[in-house]
C-alpha positions as CSV (number, residue, x, y, z in Angstrom):
1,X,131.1,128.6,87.7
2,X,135.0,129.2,88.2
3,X,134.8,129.0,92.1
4,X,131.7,127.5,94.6
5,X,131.4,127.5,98.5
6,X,130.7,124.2,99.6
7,X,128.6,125.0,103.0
8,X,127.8,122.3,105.2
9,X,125.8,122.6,107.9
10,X,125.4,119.5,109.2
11,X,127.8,118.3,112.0
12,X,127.1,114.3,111.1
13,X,130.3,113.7,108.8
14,X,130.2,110.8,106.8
15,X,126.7,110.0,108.4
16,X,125.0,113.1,107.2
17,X,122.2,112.3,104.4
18,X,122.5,116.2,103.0
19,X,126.0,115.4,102.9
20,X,126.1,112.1,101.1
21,X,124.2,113.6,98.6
22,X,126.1,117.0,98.2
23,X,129.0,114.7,98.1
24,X,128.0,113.3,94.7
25,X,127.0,116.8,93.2
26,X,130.6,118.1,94.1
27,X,132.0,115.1,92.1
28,X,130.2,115.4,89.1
29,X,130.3,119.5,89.0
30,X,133.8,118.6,89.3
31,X,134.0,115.8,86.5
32,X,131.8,118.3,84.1
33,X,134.7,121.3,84.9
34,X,137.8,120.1,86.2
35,X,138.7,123.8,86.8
36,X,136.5,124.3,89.2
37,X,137.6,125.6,92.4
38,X,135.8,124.7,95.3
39,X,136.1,125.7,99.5
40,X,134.1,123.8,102.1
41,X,133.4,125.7,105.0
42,X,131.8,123.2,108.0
43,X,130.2,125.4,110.3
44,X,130.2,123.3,112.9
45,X,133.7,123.4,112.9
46,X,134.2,127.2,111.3
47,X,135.6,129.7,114.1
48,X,132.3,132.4,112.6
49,X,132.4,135.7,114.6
50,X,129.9,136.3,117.6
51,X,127.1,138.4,116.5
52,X,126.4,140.2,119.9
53,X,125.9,143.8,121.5
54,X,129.2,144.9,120.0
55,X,128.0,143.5,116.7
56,X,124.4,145.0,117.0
57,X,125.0,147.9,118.1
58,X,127.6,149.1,115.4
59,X,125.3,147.9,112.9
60,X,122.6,150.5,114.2
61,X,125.5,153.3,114.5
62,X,127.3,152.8,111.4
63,X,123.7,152.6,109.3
64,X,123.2,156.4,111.1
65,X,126.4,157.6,110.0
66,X,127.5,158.0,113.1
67,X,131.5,157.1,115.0
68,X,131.5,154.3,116.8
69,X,133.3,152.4,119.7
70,X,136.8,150.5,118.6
71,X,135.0,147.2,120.3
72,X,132.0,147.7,117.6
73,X,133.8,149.0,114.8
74,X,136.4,146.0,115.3
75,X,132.8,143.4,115.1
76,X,131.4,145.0,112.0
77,X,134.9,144.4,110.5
78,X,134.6,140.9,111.0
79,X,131.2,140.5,109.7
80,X,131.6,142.6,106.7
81,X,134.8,140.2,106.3
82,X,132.5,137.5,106.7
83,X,130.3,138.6,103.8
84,X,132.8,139.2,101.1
85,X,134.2,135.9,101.8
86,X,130.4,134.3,101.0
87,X,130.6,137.1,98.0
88,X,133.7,136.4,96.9
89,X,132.2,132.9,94.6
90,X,130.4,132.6,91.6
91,X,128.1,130.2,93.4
92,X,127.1,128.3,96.2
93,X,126.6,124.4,97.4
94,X,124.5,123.8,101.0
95,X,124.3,120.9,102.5
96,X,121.3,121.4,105.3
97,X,119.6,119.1,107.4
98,X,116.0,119.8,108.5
99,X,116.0,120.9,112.6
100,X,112.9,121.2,114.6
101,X,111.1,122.5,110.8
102,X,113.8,124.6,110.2
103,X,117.5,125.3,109.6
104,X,120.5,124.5,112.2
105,X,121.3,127.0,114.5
106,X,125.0,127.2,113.2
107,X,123.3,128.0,109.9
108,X,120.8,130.8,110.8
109,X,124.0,132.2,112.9
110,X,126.1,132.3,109.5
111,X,122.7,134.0,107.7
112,X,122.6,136.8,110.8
113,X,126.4,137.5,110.0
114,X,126.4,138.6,106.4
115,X,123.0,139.5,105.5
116,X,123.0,143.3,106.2
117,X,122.4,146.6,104.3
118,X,126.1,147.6,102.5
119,X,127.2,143.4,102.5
120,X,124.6,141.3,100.5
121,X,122.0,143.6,99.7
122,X,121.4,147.2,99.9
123,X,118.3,149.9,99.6
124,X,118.3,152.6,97.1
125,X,116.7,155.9,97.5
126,X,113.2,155.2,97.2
127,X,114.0,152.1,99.8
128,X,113.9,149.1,97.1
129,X,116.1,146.7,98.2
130,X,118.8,145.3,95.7
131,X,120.6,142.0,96.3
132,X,124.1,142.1,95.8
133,X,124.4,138.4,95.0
134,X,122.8,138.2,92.2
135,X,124.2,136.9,88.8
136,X,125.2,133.5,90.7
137,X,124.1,130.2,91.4
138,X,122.7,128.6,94.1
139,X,122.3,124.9,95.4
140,X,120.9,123.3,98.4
141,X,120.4,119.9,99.3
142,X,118.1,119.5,101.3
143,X,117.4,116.8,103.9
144,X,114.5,116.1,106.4
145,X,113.0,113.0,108.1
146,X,109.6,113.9,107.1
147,X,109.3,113.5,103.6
148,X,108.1,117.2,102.8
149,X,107.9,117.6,99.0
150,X,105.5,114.2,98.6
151,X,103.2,115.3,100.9
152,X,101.5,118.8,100.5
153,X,99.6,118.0,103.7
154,X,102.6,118.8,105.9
155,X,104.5,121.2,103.5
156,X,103.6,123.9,105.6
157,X,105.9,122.9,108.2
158,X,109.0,123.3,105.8
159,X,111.0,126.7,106.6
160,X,113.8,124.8,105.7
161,X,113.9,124.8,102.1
162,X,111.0,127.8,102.1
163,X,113.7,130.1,104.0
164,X,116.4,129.5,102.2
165,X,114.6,130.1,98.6
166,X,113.6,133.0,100.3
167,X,117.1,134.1,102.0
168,X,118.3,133.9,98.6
169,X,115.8,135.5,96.7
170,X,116.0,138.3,98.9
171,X,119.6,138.7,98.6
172,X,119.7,138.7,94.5
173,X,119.9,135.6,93.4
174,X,117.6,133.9,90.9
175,X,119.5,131.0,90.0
176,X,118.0,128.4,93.1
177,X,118.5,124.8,92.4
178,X,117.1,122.0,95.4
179,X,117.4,118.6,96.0
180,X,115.6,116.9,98.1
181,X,116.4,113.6,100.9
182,X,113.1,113.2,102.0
183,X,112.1,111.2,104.0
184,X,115.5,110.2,106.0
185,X,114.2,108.5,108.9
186,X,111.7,105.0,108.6
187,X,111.7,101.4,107.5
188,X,114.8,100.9,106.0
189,X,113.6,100.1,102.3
190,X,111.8,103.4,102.8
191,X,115.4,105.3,103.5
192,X,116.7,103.6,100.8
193,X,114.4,104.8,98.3
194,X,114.4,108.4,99.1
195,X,118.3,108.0,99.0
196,X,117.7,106.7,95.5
197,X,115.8,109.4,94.9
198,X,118.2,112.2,95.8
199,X,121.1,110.6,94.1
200,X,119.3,110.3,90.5
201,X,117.8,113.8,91.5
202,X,121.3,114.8,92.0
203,X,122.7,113.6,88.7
204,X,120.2,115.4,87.1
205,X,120.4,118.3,88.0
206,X,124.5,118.1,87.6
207,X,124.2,117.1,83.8
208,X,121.4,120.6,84.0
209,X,124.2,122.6,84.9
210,X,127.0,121.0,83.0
């Protein structure tokens, strides 16, 4: 990789367990290539366009070919802006925290933003869909209280990591790397472990890549 997206979406800081961890990949992808350029975008913080009426409703006229209002054509601008920025890297670094089973809001809203026909994927004439993003490399790390991945009992609750293999897949890329910090929340010893855990899992998969 020449340039990665660093995309946090956890709102902790220095307190965030995803982040901890992604911390330490960053370093080392950065130790192994000292070239490497890399962006963090915190969407907590990120001023990301609305997706809304004027949004959703250019979407549906521009897929029919059809003019639309200044207000909507001005939305899809910023969206399709949106995408080429997220296409613009050879990979991609996300630091995600487990929410109520699932992503954080800020999160699925930056997903809603690019993924569309024309930005990260596209259907050809027989209506196969073709990801645009493929060719580059993706890594999440991925934290939950529960400690999913140990425990295939509750593993159908996780449409964290699940979603985002699939967002991925779905827009071209094959090249999915996960860690896991499972489980975050407990007896401390019990934190610490799966902290442990993560970090070796991290430098593993760093001297993978390297």
């Amino acid at each position: 990789m020449k340039r990665l997206l660093h995309i946090n979406a956890s709102p902790r800081g220095m307190r965030s367990r995803s982040g901890t961890i992604s911390a330490q990949v960053l370093t080392g992808l950065v130790a192994a290539n000292p070239a490497l350029v890399v962006e963090t975008i915190n969407l907590f913080d990120a001023d990301l366009p609305p997706f809304d009426t004027h949004a959703i409703e250019g979407r549906y006229g521009l897929l029919m070919g059809v003019p639309v209002p200044t207000e909507q054509a001005a939305a899809w601008d910023r969206l399709r802006t949106t995408a080429e920025h997220f296409l613009s890297y050879d990979g991609w670094l996300l630091s995600v925290p487990m929410w109520n089973f699932g992503l954080p809001y800020r999160l699925k809203h930056y997903i809603d933003l690019i993924t569309h026909p024309g930005m990260t994927f596209r259907n050809d004439a027989a209506g196969n869909v073709e990801g645009l993003a493929a060719g580059r490399t993706a890594i999440i790390v991925a934290a939950s209280a529960m400690p999913f991945g140990a425990m295939p009992a509750i593993d159908g609750l996780d449409f964290q990591l699940t979603y985002l293999n699939a967002w991925l897949g779905f827009i071209g890329v094959t090249d999915i790397h996960a860690v896991r910090v499972a489980g975050t929340f407990g007896p401390e010893d019990a934190v610490k472990a799966a902290m442990a855990k993560a970090a070796a899992d991290a430098d593993a998969l760093v001297a993978q890549l390297a």
